[in-house]
C-alpha positions, -999 to 999 in steps of 0.1 A, spaced: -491 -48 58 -503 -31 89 -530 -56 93 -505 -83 92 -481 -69 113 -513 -63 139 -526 -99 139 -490 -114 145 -485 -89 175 -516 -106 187 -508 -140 181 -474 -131 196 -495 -119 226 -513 -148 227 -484 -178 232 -464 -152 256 -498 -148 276 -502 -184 276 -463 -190 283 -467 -162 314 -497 -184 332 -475 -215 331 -445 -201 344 -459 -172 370 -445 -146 345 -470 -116 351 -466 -84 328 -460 -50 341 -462 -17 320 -460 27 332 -491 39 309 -487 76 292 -496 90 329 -467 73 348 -494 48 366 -474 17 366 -497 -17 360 -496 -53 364 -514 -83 350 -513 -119 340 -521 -116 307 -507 -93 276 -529 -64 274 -528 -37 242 -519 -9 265 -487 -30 276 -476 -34 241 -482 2 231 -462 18 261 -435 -13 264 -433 -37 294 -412 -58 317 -417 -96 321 -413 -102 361 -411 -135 377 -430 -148 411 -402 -132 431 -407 -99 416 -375 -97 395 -376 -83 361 -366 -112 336 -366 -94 301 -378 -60 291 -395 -51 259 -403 -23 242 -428 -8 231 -445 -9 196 -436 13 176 -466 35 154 -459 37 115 -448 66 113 -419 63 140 -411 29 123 -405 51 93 -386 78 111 -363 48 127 -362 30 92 -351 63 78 -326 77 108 -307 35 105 -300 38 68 -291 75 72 -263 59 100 -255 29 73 -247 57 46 -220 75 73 -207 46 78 -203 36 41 -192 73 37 -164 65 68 -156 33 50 -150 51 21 -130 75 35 -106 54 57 -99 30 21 -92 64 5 -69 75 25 -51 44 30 -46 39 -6 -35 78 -5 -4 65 20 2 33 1 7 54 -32 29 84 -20 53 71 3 63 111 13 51 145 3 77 154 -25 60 125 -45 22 132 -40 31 172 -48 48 159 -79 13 139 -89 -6 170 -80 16 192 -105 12 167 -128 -25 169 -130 -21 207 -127 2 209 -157 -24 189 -174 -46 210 -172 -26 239 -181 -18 223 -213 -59 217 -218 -63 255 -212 -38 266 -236 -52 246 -263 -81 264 -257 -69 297 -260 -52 286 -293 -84 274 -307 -100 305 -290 -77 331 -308 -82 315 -343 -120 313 -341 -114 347 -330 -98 360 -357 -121 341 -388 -150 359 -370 -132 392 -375 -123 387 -410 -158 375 -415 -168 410 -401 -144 427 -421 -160 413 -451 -190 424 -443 -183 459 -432 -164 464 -467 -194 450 -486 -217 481 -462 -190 507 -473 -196 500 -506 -231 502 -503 -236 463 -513 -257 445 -498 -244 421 -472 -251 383 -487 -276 358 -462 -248 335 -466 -220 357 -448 -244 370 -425 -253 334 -411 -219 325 -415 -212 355 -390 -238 343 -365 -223 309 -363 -188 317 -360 -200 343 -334 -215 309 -319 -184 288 -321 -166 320 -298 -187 323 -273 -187 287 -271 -150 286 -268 -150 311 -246 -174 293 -219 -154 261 -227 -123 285 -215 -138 301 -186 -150 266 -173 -116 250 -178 -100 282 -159 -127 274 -130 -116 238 -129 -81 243 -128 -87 274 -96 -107 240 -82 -79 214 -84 -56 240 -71 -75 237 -38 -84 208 -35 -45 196 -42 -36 222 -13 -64 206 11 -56 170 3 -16 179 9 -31 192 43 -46 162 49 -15 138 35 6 156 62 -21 151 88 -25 114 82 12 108 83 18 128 114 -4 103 130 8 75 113 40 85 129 29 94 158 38 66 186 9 43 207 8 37 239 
């Protein structure tokens, strides 16, 4: 690729040195010390440090820059499509909140959508600690079992005892599924009190007048 890319800078050197002799273009470049240049025909230093196309009178026609080396063609590749994403992101953003203000027409309705969701998840949560409390309590009658059996002096059965490790299993389990659901509903809390921030921002300058 860079080999390509070098022999059509040439051949694009060679048609605008040939076009520059028949028109009294001459070339004139600064190289990396300041010194400025001029000559009639393209040279590799021009193209490297960029260089202005001036007529017979002396007046600058077109300016080009200068070639860039792989690696800043890379960074410039790179910095362009970082730009394109904040632009998709700003995109995003502006169709967001315009479907935001087509959907709640005022605040009472878009706090009613966010207690909605909220209750929701309220509901989610208390299943949970149903399901939580019954696990809960087949684990301790499991471990009643087996602490009668020990009293006794009977040997505790492998089959309680693994059934004891799983139930023990299903709690904890439960209990993360509880603590994450508790997390998520702390989450949507803020992030209903930020977006109500941000509804009553975008409608005071949708109301605001424009001059």
């Amino acid at each position: 690729m860079r080999k390509f890319a070098y022999a059509a800078a040439i051949a694009m050197a060679t048609v605008l040195t040939a076009h520059a002799q028949s028109t009294g273009i001459r070339y004139h470049w600064r190289d990396g010390n300041g010194l400025s240049h001029y000559s009639d025909s393209l040279t590799a230093e021009a193209m490297k440090y960029g260089y202005d196309l001036v007529n017979d009178q002396g007046y600058v026609v077109r300016h080009v820059e200068r070639q860039l080396s792989q690696e800043e063609r890379a960074a410039a590749e790179k910095l362009a499509a970082e730009k394109a994403a904040q632009r998709r992101s700003e995109e995003a953003r502006k169709r967001s909140d315009l479907q935001m203000l087509n959907a709640y027409g005022d605040e009472a309705s878009l706090k009613q959508a966010q207690q909605a969701e909220l209750d929701n998840i309220d509901q989610q949560i208390n299943t949970t600690r149903l399901n939580l409390h019954s696990q809960e309590k087949t684990l301790a009658d499991l471990l009643g079992r087996a602490a009668d059996m020990e009293r006794t002096k009977q040997k505790v059965p492998k089959f309680l005892v693994d059934r004891i490790a799983e139930q023990r299993n299903v709690v904890a389990g439960q209990r993360a599924r509880l603590g994450r659901q508790q997390d998520g509903r702390e989450a949507a809390e803020k992030e209903a009190a930020q977006q109500l921030e941000h509804y009553r921002a975008l409608k005071k300058a949708q109301e605001e007048p424009r001059y």
